[in-house]
N, C-alpha and C positions, 0 to 999 in steps of 0.2 A: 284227191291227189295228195295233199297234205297228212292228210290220213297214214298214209303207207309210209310216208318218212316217218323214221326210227332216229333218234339219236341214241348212238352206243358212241358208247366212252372206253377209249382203249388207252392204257396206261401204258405206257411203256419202262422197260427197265433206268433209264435213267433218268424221265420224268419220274419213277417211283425214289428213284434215290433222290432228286433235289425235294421232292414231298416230305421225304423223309428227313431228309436235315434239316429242313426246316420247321416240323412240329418239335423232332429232338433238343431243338437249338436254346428253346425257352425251357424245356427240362434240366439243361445242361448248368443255362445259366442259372436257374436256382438252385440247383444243387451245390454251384462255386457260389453263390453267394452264403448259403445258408454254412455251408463248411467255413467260411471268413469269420460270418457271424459267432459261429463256438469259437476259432479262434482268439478272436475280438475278447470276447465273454471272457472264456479262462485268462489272457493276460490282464485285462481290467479288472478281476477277483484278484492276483496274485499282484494285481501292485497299490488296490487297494490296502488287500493284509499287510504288505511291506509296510504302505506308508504309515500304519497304523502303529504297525510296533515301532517306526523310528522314531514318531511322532511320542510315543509312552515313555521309550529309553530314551530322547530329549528332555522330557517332560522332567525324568525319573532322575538324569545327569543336572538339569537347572536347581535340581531340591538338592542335591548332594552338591554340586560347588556354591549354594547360600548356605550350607549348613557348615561347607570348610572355611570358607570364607569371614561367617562369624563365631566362631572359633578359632580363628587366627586373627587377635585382634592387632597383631604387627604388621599386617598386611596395610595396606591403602586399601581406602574405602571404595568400592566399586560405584559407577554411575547409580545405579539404584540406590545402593547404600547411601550415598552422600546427596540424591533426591529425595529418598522418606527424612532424611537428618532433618534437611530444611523444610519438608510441609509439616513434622514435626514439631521442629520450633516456632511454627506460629501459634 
């Protein structure tokens, strides 16, 4: 008697649609995340390069105002300046 029972599996159309959002639904969300992720990437490259070069023409600004600054010996002596004076004179 057991025998002759069948189990058939009938889908129906909007059991197939909730099937369906729902394997899509994990496709979906990597796809927004991997899309985030380049995001993410390209602005973290371009504000690594920013900081880089601010961080140079800082660098490149600190050498040129010690270089005006001693050459301008009428000027007052800057913190630095009048801190080498004194580990200097010891």
């Amino acid at each position: 008697m057991l025998a002759d029972l069948k189990r058939v599996h009938v889908l129906e159309d909007d059991d197939a649609d909730n099937y369906k959002r729902k394997v899509y639904a994990g496709f979906t969300l990597g796809f927004a995340l991997i899309i985030a992720g380049i995001i993410l990437c390209v602005l973290c490259t371009l504000l690594g390069i920013i900081s880089c070069i601010m961080a140079k023409n800082k660098k490149s600004g600190a050498k040129n105002a010690d270089s005006q600054s001693k050459a301008g010996k009428d000027s007052p002596p800057t913190f630095r300046e009048s801190e080498s004076i004194g580990v200097e004179s010891l």
